[in-house]
N, C-alpha and C positions, 0 to 999 in steps of 0.2 A: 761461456766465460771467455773472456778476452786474452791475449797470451799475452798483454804488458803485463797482469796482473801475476803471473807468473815468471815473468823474466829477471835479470839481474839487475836492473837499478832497485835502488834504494834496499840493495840484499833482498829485491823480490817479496817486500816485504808489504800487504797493504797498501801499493799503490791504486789510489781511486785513479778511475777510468776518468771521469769531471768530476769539476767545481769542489767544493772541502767540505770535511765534515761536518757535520752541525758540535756546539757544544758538548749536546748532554742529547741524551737518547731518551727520552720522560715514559715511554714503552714500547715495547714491541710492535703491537697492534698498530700505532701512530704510525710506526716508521713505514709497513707496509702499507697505511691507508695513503701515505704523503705522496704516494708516486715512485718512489725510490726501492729499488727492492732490497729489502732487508737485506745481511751483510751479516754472517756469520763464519767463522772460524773455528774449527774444531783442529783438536791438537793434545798435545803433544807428540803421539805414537800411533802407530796403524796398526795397531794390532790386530792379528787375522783376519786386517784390510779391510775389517767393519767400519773403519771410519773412510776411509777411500770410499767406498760402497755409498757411504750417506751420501759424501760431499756430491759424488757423481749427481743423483738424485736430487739433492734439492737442486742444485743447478738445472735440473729437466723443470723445474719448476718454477723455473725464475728468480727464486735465491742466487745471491751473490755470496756462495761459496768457497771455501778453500782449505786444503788439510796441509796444516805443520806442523813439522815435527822436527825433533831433537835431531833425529840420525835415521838413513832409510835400514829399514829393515833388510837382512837377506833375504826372507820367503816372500816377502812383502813390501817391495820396493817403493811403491807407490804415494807419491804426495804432489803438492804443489809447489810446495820450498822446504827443504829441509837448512837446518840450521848449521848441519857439518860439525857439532863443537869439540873442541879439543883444549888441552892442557888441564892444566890441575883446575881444583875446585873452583876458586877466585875466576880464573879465566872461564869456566864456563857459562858460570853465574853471568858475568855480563855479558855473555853473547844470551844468553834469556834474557837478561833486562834490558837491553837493547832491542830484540826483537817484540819485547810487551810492547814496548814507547811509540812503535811505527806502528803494530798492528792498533793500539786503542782507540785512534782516529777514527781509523776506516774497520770496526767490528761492533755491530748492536748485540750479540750473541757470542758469548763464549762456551764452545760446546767441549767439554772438560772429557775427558778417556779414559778409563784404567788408572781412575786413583789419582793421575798427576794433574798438576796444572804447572803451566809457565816457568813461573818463581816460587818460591815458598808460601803453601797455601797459606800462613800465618799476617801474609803482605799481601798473597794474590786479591785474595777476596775483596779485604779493607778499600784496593784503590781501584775493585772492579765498584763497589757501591758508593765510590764517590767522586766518582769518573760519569755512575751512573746506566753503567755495563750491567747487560742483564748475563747470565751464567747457567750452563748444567755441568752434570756431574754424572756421565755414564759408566757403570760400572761396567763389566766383561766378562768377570767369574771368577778366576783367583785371583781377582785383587781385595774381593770381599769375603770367599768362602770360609768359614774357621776365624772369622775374624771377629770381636765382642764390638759392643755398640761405642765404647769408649776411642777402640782403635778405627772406629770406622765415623765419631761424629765430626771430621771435617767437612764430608760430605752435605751436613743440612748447612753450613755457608754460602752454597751453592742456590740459586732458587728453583731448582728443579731439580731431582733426582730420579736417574735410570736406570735398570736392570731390565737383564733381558729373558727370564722365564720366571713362572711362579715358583718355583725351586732358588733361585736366589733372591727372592723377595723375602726369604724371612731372616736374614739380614737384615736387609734393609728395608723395614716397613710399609713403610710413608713414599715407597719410592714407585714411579710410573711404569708399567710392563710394559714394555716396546721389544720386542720378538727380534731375533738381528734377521734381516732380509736381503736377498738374491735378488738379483735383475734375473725373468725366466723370458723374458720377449725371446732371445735369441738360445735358449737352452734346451734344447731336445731329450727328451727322454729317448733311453738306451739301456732296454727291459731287460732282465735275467736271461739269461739263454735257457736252452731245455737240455744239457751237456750232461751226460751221466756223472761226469765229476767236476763237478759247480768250483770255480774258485772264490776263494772268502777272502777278500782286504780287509787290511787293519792299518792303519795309517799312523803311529802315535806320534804326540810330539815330544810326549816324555814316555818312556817304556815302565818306570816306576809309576807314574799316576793314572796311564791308561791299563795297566792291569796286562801288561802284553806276555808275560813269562803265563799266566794262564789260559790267554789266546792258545798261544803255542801249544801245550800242553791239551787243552780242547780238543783242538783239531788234529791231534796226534793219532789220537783213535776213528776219525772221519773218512769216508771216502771223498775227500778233498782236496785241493790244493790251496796252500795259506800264499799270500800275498802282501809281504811286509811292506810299504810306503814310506821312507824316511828321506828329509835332508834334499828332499825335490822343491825349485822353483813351484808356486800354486799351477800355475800352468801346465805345467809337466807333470805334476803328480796328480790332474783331475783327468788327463789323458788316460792316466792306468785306473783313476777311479769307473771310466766309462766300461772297462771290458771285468769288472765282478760280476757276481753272481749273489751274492751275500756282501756285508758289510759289517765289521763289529767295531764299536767306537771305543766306549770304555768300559770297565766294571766297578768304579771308585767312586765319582763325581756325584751320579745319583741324576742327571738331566744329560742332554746333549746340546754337541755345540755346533759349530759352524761345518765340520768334515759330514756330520752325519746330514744336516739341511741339506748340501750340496748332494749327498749321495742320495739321499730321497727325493729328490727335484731329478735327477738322472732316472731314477723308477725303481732303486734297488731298495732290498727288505735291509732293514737297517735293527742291529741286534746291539745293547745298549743296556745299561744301567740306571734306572728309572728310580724315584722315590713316588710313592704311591698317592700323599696327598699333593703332591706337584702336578701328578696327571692329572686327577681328579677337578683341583681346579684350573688348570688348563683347557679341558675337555667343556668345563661351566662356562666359560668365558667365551669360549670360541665357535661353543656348541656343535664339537665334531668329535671324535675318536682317535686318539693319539694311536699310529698303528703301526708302534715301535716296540719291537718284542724286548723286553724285560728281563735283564738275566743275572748272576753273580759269579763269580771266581766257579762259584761253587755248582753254581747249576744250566753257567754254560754248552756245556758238553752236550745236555740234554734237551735245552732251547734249538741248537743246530739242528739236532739232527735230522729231526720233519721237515727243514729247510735242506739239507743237503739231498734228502730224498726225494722230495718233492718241487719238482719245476713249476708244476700247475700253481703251487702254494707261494713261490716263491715269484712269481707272477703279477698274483692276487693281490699277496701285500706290498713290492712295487707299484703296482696301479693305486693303491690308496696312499701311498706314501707320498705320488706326487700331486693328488689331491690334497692332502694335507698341508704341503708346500706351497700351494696354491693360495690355500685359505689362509694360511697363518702365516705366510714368512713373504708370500709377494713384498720385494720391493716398495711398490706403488700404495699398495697398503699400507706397510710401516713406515712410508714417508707421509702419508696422512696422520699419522699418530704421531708423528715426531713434531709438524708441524703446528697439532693443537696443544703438545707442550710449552713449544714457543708461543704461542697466542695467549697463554694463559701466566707466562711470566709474570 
């Protein structure tokens, strides 16, 4: 991608490289057959830089991508423009409606994130389908978990709707499972050691929702050493994720999300709170072995222990972990899936 299309004119806003936009975008499919490569926009937020992550990707692929957003993230800096907005509510509002008006030109694809869009989904939508803008709606995970179908029917305004494990699919039904994915071309695995006393990370981002007061309490009685991860740069905190031994994500959620991918793609056994028919059809779909050990507040203690014992074991399910990574959450892959969503707008 081009760095005009990044830079400060026009607030960086969907500047086309040449010639203007066409009126109306009549499909997807067209737009990519014309010669022009499609031209999508995902936005608002980067949340746990899974939208960074796409835009990179289709970009590898001849999309003409771009991620913007509201305001860069602290752990998660990363975008194309971010919008800066400040002052009270009126004033933010039209730095969004200002930024819809430039991107609409130059966007066939509005790739929607965690629940928000633009402006007011009640006006987003209406002048995405008469503008003639095609739209998704990727969820993330609390923005839909616990949530009824009342609080959550914005989403089918949207013409495609996304979640990222069969664990929040039932949520949201009707919606496409697209796995979130790593770039691993450049990611080495960096196996368990064989140390008599293994250390166990635990990374949360909230200590209430990932269940961390009984991490602690687990490993109290372990011959181990715990390794808390908080309030780090991503970069800086996958540093200390390379030197575990164990991994424990949450005990709440019932799936895992992007801390635990990343620590199974490194080779490490990754210990997790799991919902049983999630695995099940997971394992259907993908026709592999989810080879994430399964634990609660409560039976914690006694999931470790074989791992803390055990290096040969703790090895074992590292090597399958980054298989599993492989198959299910490659990048490259999930940019295949993402792209038959857009074809099929």
């Amino acid at each position: 991608m081009s760095q005009s299309l990044h830079n400060e004119e026009d607030e960086g806003i969907g500047v086309e490289r040449a010639g203007t936009a066409d009126a109306a975008v009549p499909n997807v499919g067209a737009r990519r057959a014309s010669g022009r490569p499609l031209r999508v926009t995902l936005c608002p937020v980067n949340t746990a830089g899974v939208p960074w992550t796409l835009a990179q990707a289709l970009r590898r692929r001849g999309i003409d991508a771009k991620l913007v957003v509201f305001e860069r993230y602290g752990l998660h800096p990363e975008a194309d423009v971010s919008l800066d907005r400040s002052g009270g509510f009126a004033r933010r509002q039209a730095t969004q409606w200002s930024a819809l008006a430039r991107l609409l030109p130059h966007t066939d694809v509005f790739h929607f994130v965690f629940g928000l869009t633009l402006i007011p989904q009640s006006l987003q939508f209406p002048i995405l389908r008469a503008t003639r803008r095609k739209s998704v709606m990727h969820y993330l995970g609390s923005d839909i978990r616990g949530k009824t179908p009342e609080q959550l029917a914005y989403g089918k305004k949207a013409g495609a709707e996304i979640v990222g494990s069969y664990d929040a699919i039932r949520w949201v039904p009707e919606a496409n499972v697209i796995p979130p994915g790593i770039d691993l071309s450049d990611l080495t695995p960096t196996p368990p050691s064989d140390r008599e006393r293994p250390v166990i990370l635990h990374a949360p981002s909230s200590r209430g929702r990932k269940g961390t007061e009984h991490v602690i309490a687990a490993v109290e009685d372990l011959d181990a050493d715990l390794e808390i991860v908080e309030g780090l740069r991503h970069d800086e905190a996958f540093e200390r994720y390379r030197n575990a031994d164990i991994v424990v994500d949450q005990l709440n959620a019932g799936w895992y999300g992007l801390f635990a991918i990343e620590c199974m793609a490194l080779g490490k056994p990754v210990v997790t709170f799991l919902h049983d028919e999630a695995v099940r059809r997971t394992e259907e779909a993908f026709g592999t072995t989810v080879p994430i050990v399964s634990a609660t507040a409560e039976t914690l203690r006694e999931q470790l222990r074989p791992l803390v014992a055990d290096a040969a074991e703790r090895q074992r399910l590292g090597k399958a972990s980054r298989a599993y990574v492989e198959l299910v959450h490659d990048q490259e892959r999930i940019t295949d899936r993402l792209l038959d969503v857009y074809a099929r707008l």
